[in-house]
N, C-alpha and C positions, 0 to 999 in steps of 0.2 A: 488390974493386972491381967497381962494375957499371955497365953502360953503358944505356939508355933514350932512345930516339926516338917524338917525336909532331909529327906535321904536324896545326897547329892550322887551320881553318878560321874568318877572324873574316869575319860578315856585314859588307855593305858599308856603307861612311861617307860623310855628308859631307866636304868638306874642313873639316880642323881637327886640332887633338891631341886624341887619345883615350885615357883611362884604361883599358890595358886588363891590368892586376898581375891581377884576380880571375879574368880569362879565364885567363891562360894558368898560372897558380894550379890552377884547377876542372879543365883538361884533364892535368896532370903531377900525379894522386896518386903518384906514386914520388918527389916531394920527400918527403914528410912521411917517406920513408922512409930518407933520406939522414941522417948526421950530420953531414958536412962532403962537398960537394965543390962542382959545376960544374954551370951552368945555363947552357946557349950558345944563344942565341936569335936565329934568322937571317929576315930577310921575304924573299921571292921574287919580288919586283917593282921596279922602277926608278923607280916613280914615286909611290911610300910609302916611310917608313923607319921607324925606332925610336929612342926617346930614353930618357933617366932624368932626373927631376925633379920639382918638388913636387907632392903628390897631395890639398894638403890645400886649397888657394883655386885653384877654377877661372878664375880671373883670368887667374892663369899660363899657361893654356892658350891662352887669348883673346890675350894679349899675345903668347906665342909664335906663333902662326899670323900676328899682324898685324906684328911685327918680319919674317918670313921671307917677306909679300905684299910687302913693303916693301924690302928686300933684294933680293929676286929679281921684278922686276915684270913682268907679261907681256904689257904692251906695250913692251918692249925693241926696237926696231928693227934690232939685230944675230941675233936669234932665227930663224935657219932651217929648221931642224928644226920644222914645225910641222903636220905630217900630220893629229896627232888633237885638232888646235885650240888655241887660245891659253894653254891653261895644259898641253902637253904641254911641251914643254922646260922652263920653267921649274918643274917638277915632277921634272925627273931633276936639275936643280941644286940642288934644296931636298934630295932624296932622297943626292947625294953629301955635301952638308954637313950634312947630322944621322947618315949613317950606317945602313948594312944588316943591322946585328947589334950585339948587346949581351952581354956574358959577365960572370954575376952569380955570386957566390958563396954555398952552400949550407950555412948551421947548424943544427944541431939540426931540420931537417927543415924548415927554413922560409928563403925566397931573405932572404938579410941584408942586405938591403935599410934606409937609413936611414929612421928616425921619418918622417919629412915626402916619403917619397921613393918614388916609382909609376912604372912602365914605362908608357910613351905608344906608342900608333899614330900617326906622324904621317901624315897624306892630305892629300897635294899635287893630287889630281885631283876639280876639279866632281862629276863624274858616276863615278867608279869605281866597279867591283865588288868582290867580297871578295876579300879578301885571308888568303894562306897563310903560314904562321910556321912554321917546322921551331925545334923544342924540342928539343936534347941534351941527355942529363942522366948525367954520371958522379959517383961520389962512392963512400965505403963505405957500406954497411948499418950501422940501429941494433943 
């Protein structure tokens, strides 16, 4: 059994869902080295999260950012918390409801990920900077 950590560094986004499977793919060569195990992937910030879902019609991507503008709107009038402008709070509730970590499973040295299916950055914040992902990676050797 072996264990691997990588804090990934991804440059900064606009807001929206981001395909980002080949990043964090390109910074974890010790998948390919796995036959089966664990791929635990955590963002370190409140006001981005992570998701899983289709990687093949960017549509999906478009539609999820404008369901989650629409959901959570940031002209809410109950919104206090609003120090670093109008899309800070409602960017820690888009970031509680998609979630701070994703734990994927590892075959044959590749995340088992379904046909139509890609890990997203989602960024809830106008103007943010990059954003840090801490990558665990345990499994056996090929």
């Amino acid at each position: 059994m072996t264990w691997t950590q990588h804090i990934i560094r991804l440059n900064p986004r606009p807001r929206g869902i981001h395909l980002i499977t080949d990043e964090i793919v390109a910074a974890t060569p010790e998948i390919g080295e796995l036959s089966v195990g664990l791929a635990h992937i955590f963002i370190q910030h409140t006001s981005a999260s992570l998701a899983i879902n289709e990687n093949a019609d960017p549509s999906v991507r478009t539609d999820v950012r404008s369901w989650l503008d629409v959901a959570v709107p940031e002209d809410w009038s109950a919104w206090t918390h609003t120090d670093e402008g109008p899309d800070d709070m409602p960017s820690h509730v888009k970031s509680i409801l998609t979630g701070s970590f994703l734990q994927l499973p590892i075959s044959n040295g590749r995340l088992a990920l379904g046909t139509w299916q890609g890990v997203y950055l989602c960024e809830h914040r106008d103007r943010a900077g990059g954003r840090r992902v801490v990558v665990t990676l345990q499994g056996v050797t090929r």
